[in-house]
C-alpha positions in Angstrom: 119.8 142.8 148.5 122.6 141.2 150.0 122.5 138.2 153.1 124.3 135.9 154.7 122.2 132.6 155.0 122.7 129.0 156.3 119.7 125.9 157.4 120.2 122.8 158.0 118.1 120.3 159.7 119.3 117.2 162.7 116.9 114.0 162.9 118.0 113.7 166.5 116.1 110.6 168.3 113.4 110.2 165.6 112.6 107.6 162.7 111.9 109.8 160.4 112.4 113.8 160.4 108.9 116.1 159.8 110.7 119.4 159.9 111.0 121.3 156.8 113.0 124.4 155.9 113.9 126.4 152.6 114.2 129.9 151.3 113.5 131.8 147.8 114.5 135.4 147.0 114.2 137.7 143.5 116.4 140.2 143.0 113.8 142.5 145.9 112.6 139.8 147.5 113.4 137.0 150.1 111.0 134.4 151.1 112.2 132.2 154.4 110.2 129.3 155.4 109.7 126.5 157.9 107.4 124.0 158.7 107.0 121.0 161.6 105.3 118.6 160.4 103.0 117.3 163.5 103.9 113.3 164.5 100.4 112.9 166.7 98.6 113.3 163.4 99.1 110.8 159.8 102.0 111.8 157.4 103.5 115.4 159.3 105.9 115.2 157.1 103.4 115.7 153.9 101.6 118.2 155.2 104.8 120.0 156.3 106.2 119.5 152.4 102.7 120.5 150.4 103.2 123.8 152.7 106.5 124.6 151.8 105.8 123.8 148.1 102.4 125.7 147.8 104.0 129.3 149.4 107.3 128.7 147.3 105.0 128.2 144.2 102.6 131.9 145.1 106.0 133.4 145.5 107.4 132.6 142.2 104.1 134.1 140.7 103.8 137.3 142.8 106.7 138.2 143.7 107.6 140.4 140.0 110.4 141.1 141.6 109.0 141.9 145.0 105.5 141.4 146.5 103.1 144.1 146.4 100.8 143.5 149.1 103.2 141.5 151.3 100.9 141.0 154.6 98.2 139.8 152.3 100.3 137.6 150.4 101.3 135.7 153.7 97.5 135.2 155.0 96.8 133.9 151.7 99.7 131.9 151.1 99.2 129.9 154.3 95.7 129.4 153.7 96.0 127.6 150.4 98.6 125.8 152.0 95.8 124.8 154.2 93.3 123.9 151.3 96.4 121.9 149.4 96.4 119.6 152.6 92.8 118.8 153.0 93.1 118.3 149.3 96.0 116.0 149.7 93.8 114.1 152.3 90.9 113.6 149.8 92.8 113.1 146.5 94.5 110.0 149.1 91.4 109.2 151.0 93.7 109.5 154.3 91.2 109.1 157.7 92.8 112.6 158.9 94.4 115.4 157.6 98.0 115.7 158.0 99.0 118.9 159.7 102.0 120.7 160.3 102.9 124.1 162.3 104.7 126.9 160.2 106.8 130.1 160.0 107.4 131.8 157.4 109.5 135.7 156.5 109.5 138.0 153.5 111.5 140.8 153.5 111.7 143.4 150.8 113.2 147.0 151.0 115.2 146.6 153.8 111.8 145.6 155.7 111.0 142.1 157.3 106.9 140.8 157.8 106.7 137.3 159.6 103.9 135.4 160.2 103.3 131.7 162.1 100.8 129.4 163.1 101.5 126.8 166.1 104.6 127.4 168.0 107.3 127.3 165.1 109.5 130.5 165.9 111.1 133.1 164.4 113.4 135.4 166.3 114.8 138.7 165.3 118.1 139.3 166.9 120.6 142.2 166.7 123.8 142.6 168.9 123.0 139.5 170.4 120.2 141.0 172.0 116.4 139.6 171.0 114.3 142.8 169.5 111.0 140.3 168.7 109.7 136.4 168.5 106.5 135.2 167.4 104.2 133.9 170.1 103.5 130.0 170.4 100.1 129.2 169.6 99.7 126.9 172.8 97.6 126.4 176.0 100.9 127.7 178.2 101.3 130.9 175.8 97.8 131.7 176.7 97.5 131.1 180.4 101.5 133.0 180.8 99.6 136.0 178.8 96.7 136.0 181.0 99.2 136.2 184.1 98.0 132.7 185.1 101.2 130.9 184.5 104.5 132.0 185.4 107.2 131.9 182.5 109.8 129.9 184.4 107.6 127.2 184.0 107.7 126.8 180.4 109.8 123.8 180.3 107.8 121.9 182.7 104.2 122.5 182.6 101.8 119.6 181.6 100.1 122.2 178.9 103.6 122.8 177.2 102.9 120.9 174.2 99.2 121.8 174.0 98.6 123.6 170.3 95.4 125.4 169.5 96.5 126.1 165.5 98.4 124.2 163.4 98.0 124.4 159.5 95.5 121.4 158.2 93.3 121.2 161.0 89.6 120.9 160.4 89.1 124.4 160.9 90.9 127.2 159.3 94.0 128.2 160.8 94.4 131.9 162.5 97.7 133.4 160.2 99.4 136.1 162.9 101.0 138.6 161.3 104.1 140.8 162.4 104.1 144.3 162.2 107.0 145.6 159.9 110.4 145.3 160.8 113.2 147.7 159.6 116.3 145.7 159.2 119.9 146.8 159.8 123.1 145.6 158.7 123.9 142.4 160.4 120.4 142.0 162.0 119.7 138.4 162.8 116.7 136.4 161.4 116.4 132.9 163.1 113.3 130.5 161.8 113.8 127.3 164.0 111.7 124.5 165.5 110.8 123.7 168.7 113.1 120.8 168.7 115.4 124.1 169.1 114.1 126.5 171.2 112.3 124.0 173.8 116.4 123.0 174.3 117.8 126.1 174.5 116.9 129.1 176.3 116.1 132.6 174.2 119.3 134.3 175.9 121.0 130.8 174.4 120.2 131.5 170.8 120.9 135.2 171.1 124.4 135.0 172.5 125.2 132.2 169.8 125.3 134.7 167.1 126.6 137.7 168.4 130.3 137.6 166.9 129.6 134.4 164.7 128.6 134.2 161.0 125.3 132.2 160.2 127.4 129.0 159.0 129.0 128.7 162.0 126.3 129.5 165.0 123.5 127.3 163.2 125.0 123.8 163.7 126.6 124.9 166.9 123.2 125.0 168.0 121.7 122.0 166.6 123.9 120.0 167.6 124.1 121.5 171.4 120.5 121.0 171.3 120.1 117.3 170.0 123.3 116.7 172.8 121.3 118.0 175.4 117.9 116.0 174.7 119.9 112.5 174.1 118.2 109.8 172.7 114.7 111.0 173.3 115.4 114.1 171.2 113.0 115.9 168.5 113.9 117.0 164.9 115.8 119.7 165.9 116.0 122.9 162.6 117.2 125.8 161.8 116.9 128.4 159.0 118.9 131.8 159.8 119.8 135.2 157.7 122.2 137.9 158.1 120.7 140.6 156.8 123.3 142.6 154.4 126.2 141.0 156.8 128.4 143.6 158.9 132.0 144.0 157.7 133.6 142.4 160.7 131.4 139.3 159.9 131.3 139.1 156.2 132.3 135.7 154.3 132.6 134.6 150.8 128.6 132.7 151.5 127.2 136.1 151.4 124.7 136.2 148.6 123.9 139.4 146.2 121.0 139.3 144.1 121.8 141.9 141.9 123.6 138.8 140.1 120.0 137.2 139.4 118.7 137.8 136.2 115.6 140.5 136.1 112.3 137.9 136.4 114.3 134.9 138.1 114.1 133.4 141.2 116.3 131.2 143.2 115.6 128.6 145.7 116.3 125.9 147.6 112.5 124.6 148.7 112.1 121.2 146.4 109.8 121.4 143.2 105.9 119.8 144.0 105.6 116.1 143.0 103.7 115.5 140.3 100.5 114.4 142.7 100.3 117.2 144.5 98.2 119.6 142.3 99.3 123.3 142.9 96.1 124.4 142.8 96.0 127.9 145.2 95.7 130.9 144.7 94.5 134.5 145.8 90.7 134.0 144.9 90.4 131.0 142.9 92.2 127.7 141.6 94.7 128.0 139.0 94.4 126.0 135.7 96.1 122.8 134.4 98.1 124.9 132.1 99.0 127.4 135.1 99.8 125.0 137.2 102.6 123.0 134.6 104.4 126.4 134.0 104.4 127.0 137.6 106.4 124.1 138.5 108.8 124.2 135.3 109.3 127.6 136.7 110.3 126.7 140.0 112.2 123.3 138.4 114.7 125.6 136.6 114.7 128.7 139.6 116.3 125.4 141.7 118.7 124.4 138.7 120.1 128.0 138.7 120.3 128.2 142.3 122.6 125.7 142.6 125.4 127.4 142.2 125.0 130.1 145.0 122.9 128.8 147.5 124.3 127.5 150.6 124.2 123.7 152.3 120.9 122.4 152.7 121.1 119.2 155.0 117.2 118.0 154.5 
């Protein structure tokens, strides 16, 4: 595999920024993730981090080099995310779960699978022009599906903001998944919050990266969109891919994976603290003995990925 990738996340007018972003990838495989940690419930930003961690950690175990079932691996993934956080909560006796929207992207053999809960977004651009973006999980989405609302009023209706499925709610989240998604050299593979995309138009974003590498469109946008929102602005992140780069647009950031050795994997998503048991998996919990050579694994994938990953600003 080779791509092109950049993320890098803006605080804008918050304290404290609940958006997290990261990627992992074997030699066949590429896992992109991002999570927005939800401020109107305790700790968004935990709930947004135990996510990330958990799906990196199933990743590094299934992914031998690619995944084999790779729909079923996301449904599962996010839902022992889900299980870490309401574990979290009781291991901390918290009064609420934390809770935290997500997106996340695998691709393998040239083929992308996306899947999302809450209105975290990924888009899937190509010629500056936008072939397909997940659907918010809110009360506008619904009522614009059911012709009640008309889309211009996205960025004013009272409903807007309105989610009906995050990741750590008390009941368990609904995981949409894409259908498959043949990729093409210097296809476009934004993941981005709504810090983002409530900012800038779709049409926006696309136009952005037609002509422009991933390093340079990426803050370009952030920082258009935190301009634009002023002092009142969210958390504004973004995590995009060029998929194999074009020749016009390639640059020296382009990685290769052939240059991984067989069985490693490289990433940038930070290594579970030691109180936050990794305890998910497909049918059951892993053991204490599982769980300590998981995250040495992941400790040392990070250590080798340091020399050809690109900037990561969280």
């Amino acid at each position: 595999m080779q791509f092109s990738v950049y993320q890098e996340s803006l605080i804008g007018g918050r304290k404290i920024n609940q958006d997290r972003m990261g990627y992992s990838f074997t030699r066949d495989a590429l896992l992109l993730l991002l999570c927005d940690g939800m401020g109107g419930h305790l700790r968004g930003e935990m709930a947004a981090t135990i996510a990330m961690q958990t799906i990196a950690t199933l990743f590094q175990q299934q992914a031998t080099p690619y995944v084999k079932k790779p729909e079923r691996f996301l449904e599962d993934a996010f839902l022992a995310a889900h299980r870490e956080i309401h574990r979290y909560r009781a291991i901390n006796n918290l009064p609420e779960t934390p809770r935290t929207t997500i997106v996340g992207c695998l691709v393998q053999h040239n083929t992308a699978i996306w899947a999302h809960c809450g209105d975290s977004r990924l888009y899937w651009m190509r010629n500056g022009q936008i072939l397909a973006r997940t659907r918010d999980h809110s009360r506008l989405e619904t009522l614009i599906a059911q012709g009640k609302v008309d889309p211009s009023e996205r960025a004013t209706h009272p409903d807007r903001n309105k989610l009906f499925n995050c990741i750590g709610a008390p009941n368990l989240p609904i995981v949409e998944i894409s259908r498959r998604a043949s990729l093409m050299a210097g296809d476009i593979l934004l993941l981005c919050s709504d810090g983002l995309w409530s900012v800038l138009p779709d049409h926006v974003l696309a136009q952005r990266f037609a002509g422009n590498t991933v390093m340079r469109a990426v803050p370009d946008l952030l920082k258009s969109a935190v301009g634009i929102a002023g002092k009142n602005s969210d958390n504004a992140t973004a995590l995009a891919v060029m998929w194999q780069g074009s020749k016009e647009l390639e640059d020296i950031t382009s990685i290769s994976t052939h240059t991984l050795p067989v069985g490693a994997v490289s990433t940038t998503i930070q290594a579970p603290q030691d109180n936050i048991a990794q305890h998910a998996a497909e049918d059951d919990l892993f053991n204490d003995d599982e769980i300590e050579k998981a995250i040495e694994e992941i400790r040392g994938a990070i250590q080798k990925s340091s020399q050809i990953t690109s900037r990561n600003s969280n």
